[in-house]
mmCIF file of the N, C-alpha and C atoms, coordinates in Angstrom:
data_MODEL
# 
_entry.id   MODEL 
# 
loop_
_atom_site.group_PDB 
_atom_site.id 
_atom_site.type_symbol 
_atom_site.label_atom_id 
_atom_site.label_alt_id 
_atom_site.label_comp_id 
_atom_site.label_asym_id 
_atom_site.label_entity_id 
_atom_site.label_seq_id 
_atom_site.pdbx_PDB_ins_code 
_atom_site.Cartn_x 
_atom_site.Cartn_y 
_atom_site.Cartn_z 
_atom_site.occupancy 
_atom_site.B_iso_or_equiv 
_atom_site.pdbx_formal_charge 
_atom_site.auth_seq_id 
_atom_site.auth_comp_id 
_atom_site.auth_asym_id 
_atom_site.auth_atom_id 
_atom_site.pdbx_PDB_model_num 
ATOM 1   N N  . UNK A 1 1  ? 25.842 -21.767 6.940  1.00 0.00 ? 1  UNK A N  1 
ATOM 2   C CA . UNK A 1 1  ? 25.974 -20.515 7.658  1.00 0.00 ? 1  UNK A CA 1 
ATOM 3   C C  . UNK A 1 1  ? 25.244 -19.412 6.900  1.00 0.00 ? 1  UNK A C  1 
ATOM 4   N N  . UNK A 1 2  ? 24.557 -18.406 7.390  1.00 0.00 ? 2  UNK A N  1 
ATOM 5   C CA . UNK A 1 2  ? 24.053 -17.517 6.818  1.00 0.00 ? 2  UNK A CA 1 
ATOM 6   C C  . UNK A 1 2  ? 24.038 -15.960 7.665  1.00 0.00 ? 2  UNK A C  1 
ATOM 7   N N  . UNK A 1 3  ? 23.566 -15.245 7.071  1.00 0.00 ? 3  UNK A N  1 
ATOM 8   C CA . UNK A 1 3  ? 24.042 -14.032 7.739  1.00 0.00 ? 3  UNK A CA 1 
ATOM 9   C C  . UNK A 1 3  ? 23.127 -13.249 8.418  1.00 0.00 ? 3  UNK A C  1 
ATOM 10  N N  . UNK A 1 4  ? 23.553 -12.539 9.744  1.00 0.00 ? 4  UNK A N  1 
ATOM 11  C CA . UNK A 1 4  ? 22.343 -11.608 10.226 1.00 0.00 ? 4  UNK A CA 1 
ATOM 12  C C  . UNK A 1 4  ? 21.934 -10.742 9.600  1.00 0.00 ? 4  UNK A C  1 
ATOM 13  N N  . UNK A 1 5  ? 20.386 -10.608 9.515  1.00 0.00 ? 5  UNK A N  1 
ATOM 14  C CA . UNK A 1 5  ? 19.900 -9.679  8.583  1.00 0.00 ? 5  UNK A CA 1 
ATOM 15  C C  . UNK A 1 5  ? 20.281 -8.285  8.788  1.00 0.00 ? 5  UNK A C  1 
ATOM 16  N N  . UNK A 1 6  ? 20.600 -7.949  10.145 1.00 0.00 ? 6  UNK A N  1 
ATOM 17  C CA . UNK A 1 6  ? 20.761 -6.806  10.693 1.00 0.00 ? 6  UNK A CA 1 
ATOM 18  C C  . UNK A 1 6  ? 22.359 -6.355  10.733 1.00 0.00 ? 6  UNK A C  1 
ATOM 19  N N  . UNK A 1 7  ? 23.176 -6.858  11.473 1.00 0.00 ? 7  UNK A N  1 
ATOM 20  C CA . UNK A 1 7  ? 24.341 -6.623  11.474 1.00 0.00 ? 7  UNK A CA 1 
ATOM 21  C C  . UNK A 1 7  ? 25.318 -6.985  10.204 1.00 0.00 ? 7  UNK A C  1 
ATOM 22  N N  . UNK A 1 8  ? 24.503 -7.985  9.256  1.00 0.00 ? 8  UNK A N  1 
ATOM 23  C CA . UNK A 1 8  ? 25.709 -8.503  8.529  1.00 0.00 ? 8  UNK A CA 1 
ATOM 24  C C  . UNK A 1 8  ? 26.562 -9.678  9.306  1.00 0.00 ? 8  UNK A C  1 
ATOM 25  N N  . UNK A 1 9  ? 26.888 -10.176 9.986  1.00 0.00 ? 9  UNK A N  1 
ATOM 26  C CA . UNK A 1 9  ? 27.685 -11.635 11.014 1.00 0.00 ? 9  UNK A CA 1 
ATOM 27  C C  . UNK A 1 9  ? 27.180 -12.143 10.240 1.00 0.00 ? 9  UNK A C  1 
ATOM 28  N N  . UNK A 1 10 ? 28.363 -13.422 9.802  1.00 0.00 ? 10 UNK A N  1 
ATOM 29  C CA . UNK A 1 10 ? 27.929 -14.489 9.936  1.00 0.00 ? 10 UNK A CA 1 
ATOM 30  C C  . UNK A 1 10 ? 27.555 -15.367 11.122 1.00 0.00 ? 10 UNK A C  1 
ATOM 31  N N  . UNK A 1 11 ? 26.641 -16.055 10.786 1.00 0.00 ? 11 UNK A N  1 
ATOM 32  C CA . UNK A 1 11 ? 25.995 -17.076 12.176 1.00 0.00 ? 11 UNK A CA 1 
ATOM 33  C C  . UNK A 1 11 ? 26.242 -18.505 11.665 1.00 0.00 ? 11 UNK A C  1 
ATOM 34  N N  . UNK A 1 12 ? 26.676 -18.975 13.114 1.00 0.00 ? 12 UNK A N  1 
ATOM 35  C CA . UNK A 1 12 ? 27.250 -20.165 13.154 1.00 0.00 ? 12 UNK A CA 1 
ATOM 36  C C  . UNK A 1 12 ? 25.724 -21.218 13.316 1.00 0.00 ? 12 UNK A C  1 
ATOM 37  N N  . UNK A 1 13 ? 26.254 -22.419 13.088 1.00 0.00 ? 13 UNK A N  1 
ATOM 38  C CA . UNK A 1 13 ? 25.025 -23.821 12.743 1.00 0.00 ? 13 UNK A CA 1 
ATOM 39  C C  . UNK A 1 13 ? 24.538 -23.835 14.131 1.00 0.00 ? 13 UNK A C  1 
ATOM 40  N N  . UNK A 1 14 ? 23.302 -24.013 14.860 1.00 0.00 ? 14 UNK A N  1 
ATOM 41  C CA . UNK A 1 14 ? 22.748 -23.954 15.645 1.00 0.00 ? 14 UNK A CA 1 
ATOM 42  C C  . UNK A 1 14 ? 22.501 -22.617 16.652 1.00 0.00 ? 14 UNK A C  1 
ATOM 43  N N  . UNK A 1 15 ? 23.038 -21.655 16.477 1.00 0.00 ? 15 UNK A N  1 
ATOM 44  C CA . UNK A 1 15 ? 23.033 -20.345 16.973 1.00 0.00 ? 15 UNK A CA 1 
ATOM 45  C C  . UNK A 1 15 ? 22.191 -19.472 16.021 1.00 0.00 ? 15 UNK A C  1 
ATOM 46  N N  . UNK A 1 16 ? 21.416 -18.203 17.505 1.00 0.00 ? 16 UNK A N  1 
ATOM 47  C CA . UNK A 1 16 ? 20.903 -17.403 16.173 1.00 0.00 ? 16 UNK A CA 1 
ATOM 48  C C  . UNK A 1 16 ? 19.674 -17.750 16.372 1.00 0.00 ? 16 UNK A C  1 
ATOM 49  N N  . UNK A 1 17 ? 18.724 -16.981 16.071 1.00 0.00 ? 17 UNK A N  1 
ATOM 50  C CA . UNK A 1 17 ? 17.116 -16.745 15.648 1.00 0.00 ? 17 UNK A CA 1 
ATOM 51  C C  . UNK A 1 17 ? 16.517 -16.697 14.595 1.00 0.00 ? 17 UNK A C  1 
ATOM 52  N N  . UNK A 1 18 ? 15.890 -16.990 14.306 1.00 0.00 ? 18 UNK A N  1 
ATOM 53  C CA . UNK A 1 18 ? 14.996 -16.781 12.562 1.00 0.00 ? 18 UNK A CA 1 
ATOM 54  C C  . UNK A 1 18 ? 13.741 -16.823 12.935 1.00 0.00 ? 18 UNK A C  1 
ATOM 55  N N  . UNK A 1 19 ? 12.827 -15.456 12.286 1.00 0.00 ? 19 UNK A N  1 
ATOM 56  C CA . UNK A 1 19 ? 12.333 -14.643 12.217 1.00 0.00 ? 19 UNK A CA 1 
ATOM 57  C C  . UNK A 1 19 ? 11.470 -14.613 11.209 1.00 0.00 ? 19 UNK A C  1 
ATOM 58  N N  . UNK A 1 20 ? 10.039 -14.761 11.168 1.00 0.00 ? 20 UNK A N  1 
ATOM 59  C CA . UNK A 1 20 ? 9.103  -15.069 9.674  1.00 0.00 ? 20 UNK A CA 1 
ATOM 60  C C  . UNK A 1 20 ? 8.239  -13.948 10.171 1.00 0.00 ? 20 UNK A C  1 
ATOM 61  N N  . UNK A 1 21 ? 8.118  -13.028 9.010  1.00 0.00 ? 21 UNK A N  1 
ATOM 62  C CA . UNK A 1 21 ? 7.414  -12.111 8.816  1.00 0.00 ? 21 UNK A CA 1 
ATOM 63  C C  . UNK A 1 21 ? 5.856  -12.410 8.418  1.00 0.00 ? 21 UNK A C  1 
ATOM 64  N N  . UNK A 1 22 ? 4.954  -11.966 8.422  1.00 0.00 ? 22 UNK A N  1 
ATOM 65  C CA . UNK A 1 22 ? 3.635  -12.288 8.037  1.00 0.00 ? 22 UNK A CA 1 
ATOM 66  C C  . UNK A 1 22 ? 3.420  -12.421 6.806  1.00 0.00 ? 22 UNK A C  1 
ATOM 67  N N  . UNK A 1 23 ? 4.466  -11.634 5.887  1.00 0.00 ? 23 UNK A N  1 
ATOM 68  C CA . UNK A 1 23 ? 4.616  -11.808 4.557  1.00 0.00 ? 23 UNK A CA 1 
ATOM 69  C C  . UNK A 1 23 ? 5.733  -12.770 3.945  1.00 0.00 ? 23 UNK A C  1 
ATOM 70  N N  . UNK A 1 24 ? 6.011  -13.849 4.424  1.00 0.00 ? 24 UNK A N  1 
ATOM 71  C CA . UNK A 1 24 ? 6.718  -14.714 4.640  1.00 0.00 ? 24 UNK A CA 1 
ATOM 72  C C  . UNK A 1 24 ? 7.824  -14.532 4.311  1.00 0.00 ? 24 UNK A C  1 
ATOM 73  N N  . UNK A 1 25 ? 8.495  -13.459 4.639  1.00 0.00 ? 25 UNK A N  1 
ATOM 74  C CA . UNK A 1 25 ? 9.549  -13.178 4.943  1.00 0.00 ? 25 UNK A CA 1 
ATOM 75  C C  . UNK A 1 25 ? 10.418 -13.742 5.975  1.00 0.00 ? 25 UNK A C  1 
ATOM 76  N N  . UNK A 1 26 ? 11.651 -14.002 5.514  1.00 0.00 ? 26 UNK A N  1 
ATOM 77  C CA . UNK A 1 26 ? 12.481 -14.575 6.500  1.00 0.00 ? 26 UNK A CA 1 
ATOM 78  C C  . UNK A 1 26 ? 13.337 -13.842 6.959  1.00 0.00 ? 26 UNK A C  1 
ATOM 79  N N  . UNK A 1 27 ? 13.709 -13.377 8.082  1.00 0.00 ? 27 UNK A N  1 
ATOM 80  C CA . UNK A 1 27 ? 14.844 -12.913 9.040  1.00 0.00 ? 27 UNK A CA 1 
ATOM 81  C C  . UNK A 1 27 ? 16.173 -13.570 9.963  1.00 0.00 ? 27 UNK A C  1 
ATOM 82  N N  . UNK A 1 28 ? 17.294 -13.410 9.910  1.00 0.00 ? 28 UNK A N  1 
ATOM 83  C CA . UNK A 1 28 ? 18.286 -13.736 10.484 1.00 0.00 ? 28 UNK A CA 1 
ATOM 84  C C  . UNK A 1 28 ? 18.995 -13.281 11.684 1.00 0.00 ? 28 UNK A C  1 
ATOM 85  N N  . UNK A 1 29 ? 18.339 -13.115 12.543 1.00 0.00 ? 29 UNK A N  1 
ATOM 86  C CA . UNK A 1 29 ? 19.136 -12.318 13.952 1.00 0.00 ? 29 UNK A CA 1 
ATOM 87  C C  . UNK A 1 29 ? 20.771 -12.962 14.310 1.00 0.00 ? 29 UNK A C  1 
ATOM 88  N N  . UNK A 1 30 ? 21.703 -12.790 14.901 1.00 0.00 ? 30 UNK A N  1 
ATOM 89  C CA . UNK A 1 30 ? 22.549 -13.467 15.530 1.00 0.00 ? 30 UNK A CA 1 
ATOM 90  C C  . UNK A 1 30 ? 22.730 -13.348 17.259 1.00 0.00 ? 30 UNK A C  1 
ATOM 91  N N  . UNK A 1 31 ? 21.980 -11.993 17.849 1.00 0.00 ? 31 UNK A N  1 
ATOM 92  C CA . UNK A 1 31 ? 21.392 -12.096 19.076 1.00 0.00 ? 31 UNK A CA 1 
ATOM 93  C C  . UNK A 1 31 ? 20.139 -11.156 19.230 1.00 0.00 ? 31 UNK A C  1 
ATOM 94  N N  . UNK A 1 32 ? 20.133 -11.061 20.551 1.00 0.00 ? 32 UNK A N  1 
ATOM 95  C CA . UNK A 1 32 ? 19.004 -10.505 20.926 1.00 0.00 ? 32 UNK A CA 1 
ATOM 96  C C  . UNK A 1 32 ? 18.883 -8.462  20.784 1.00 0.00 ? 32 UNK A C  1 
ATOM 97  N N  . UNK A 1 33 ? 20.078 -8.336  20.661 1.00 0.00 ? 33 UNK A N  1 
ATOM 98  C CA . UNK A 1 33 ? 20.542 -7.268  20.404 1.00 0.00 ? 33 UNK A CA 1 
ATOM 99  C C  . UNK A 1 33 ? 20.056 -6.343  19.002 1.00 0.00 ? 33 UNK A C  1 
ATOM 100 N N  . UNK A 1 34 ? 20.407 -7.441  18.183 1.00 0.00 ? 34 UNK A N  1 
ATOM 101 C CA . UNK A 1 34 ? 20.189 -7.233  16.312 1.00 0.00 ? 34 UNK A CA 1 
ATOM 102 C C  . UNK A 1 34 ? 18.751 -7.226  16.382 1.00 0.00 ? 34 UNK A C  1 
ATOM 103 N N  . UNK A 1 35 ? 17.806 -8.155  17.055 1.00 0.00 ? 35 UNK A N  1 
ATOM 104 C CA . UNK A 1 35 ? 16.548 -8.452  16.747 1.00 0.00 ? 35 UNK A CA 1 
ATOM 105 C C  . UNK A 1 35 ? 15.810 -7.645  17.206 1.00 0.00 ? 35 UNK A C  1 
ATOM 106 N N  . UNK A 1 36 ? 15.914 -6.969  18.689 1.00 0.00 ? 36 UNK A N  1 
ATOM 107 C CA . UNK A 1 36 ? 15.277 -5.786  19.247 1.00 0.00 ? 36 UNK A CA 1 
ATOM 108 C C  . UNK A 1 36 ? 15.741 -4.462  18.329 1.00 0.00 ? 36 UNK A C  1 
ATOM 109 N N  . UNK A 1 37 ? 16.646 -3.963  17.631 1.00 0.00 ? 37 UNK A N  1 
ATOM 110 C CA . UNK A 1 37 ? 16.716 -2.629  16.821 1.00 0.00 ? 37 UNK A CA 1 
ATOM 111 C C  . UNK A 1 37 ? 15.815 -3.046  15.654 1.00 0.00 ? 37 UNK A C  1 
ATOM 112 N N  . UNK A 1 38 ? 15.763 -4.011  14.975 1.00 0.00 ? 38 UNK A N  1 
ATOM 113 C CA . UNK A 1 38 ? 15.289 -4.127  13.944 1.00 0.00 ? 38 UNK A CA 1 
ATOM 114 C C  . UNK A 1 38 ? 13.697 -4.169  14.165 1.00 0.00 ? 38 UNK A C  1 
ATOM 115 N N  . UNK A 1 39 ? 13.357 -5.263  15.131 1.00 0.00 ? 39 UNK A N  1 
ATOM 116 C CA . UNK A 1 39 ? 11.820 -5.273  14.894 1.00 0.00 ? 39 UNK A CA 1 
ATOM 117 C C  . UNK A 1 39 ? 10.844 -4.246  16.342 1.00 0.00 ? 39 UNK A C  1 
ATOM 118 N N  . UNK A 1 40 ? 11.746 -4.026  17.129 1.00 0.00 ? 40 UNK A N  1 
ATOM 119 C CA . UNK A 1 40 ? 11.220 -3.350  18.407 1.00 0.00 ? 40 UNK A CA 1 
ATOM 120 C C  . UNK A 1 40 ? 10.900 -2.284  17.792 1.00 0.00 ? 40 UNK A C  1 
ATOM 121 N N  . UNK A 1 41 ? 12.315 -1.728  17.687 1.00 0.00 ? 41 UNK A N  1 
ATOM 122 C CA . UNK A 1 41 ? 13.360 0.226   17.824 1.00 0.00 ? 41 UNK A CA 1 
ATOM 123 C C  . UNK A 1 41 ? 12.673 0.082   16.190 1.00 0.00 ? 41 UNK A C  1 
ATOM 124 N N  . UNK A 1 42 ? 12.418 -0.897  15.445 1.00 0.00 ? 42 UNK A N  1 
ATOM 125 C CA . UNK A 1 42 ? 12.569 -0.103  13.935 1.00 0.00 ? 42 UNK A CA 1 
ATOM 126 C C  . UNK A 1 42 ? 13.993 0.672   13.175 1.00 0.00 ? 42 UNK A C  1 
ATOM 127 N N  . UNK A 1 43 ? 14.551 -0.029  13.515 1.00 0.00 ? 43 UNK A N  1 
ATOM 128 C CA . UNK A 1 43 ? 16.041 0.912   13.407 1.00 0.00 ? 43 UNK A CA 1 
ATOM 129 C C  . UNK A 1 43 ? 16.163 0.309   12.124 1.00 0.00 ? 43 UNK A C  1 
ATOM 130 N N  . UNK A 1 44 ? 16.932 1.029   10.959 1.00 0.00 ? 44 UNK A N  1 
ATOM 131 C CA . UNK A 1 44 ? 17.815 0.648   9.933  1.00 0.00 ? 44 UNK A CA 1 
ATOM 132 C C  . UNK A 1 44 ? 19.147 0.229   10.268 1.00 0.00 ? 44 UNK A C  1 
ATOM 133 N N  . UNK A 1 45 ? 20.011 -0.767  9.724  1.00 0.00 ? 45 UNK A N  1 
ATOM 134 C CA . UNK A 1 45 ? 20.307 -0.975  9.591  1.00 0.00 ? 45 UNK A CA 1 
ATOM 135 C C  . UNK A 1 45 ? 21.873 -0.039  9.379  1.00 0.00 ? 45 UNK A C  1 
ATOM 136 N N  . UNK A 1 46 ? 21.338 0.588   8.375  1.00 0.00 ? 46 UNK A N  1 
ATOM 137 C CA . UNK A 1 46 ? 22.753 1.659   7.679  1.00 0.00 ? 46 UNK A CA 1 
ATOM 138 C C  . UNK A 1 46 ? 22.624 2.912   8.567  1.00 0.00 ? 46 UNK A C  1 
ATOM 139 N N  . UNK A 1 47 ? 21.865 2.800   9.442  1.00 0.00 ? 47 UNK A N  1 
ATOM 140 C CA . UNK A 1 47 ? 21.808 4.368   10.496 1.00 0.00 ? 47 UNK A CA 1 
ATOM 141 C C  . UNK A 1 47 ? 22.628 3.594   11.742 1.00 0.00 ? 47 UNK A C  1 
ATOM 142 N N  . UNK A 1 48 ? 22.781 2.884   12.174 1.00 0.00 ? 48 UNK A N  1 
ATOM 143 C CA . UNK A 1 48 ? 23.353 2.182   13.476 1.00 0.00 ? 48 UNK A CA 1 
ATOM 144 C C  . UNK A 1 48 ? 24.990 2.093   13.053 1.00 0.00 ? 48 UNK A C  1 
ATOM 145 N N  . UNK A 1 49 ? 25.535 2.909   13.917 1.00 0.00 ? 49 UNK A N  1 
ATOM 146 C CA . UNK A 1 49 ? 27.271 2.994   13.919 1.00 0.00 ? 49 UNK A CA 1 
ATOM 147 C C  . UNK A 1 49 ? 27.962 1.424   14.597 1.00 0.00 ? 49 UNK A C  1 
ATOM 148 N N  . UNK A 1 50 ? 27.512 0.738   14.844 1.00 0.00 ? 50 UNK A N  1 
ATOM 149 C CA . UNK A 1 50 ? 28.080 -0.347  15.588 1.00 0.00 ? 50 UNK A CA 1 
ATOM 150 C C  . UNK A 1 50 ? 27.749 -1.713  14.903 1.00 0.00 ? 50 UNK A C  1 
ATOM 151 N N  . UNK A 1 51 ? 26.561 -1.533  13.583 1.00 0.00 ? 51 UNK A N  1 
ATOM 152 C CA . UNK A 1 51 ? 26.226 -2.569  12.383 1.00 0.00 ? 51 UNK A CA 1 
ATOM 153 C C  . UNK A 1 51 ? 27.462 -2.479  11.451 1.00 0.00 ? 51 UNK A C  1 
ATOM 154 N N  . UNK A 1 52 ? 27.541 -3.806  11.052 1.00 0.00 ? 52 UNK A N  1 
ATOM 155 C CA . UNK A 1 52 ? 28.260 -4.106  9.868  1.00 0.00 ? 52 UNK A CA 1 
ATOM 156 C C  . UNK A 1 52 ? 27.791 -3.592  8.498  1.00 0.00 ? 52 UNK A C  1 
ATOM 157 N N  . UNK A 1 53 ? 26.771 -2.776  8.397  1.00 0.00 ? 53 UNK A N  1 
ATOM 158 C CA . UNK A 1 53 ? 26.230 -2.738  7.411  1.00 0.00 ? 53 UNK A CA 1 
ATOM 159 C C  . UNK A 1 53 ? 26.041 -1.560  7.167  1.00 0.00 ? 53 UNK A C  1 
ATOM 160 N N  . UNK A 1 54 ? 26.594 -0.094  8.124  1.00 0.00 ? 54 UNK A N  1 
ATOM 161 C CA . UNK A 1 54 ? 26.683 0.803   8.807  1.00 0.00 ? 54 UNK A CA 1 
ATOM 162 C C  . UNK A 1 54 ? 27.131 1.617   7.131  1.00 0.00 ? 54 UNK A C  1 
ATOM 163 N N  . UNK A 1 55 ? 26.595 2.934   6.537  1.00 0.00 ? 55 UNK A N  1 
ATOM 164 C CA . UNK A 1 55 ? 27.259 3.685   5.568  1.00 0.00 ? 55 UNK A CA 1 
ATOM 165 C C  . UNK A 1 55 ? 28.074 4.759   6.318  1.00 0.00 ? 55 UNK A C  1 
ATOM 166 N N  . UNK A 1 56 ? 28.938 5.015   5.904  1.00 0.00 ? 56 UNK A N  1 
ATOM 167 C CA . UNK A 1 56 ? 29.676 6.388   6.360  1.00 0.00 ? 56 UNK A CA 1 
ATOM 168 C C  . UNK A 1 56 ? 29.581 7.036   5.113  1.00 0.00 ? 56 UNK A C  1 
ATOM 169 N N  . UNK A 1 57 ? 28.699 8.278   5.886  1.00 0.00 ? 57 UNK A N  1 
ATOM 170 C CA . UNK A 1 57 ? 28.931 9.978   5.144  1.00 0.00 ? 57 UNK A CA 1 
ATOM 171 C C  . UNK A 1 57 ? 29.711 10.738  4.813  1.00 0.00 ? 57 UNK A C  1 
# 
């Protein structure tokens, strides 16, 4: 099991997207949701109120 890069979830064995960057970077989505803010929207991570990964000010 490993975790979405975006939200923080864990993702279950056969579920989930992975994601290789040109710099061979690897990415962990758990839906389609996580994967469009991150690579569409460009969104961070710690700015999104509804991520697990979310800072409060």
């Amino acid at each position: 099991m490993v975790k979405c890069t975006f939200c923080g979830e864990m993702i279950k064995e056969g579920t989930g997207k992975m994601f290789v960057q040109k710099d061979a970077k690897i990415l962990y989505f758990c839906n389609g949701k996580c994967e469009k803010n991150m690579l569409k929207l460009k969104r961070k991570p710690y700015n999104v109120r509804w991520s697990g990964r979310y800072k409060k000010k």
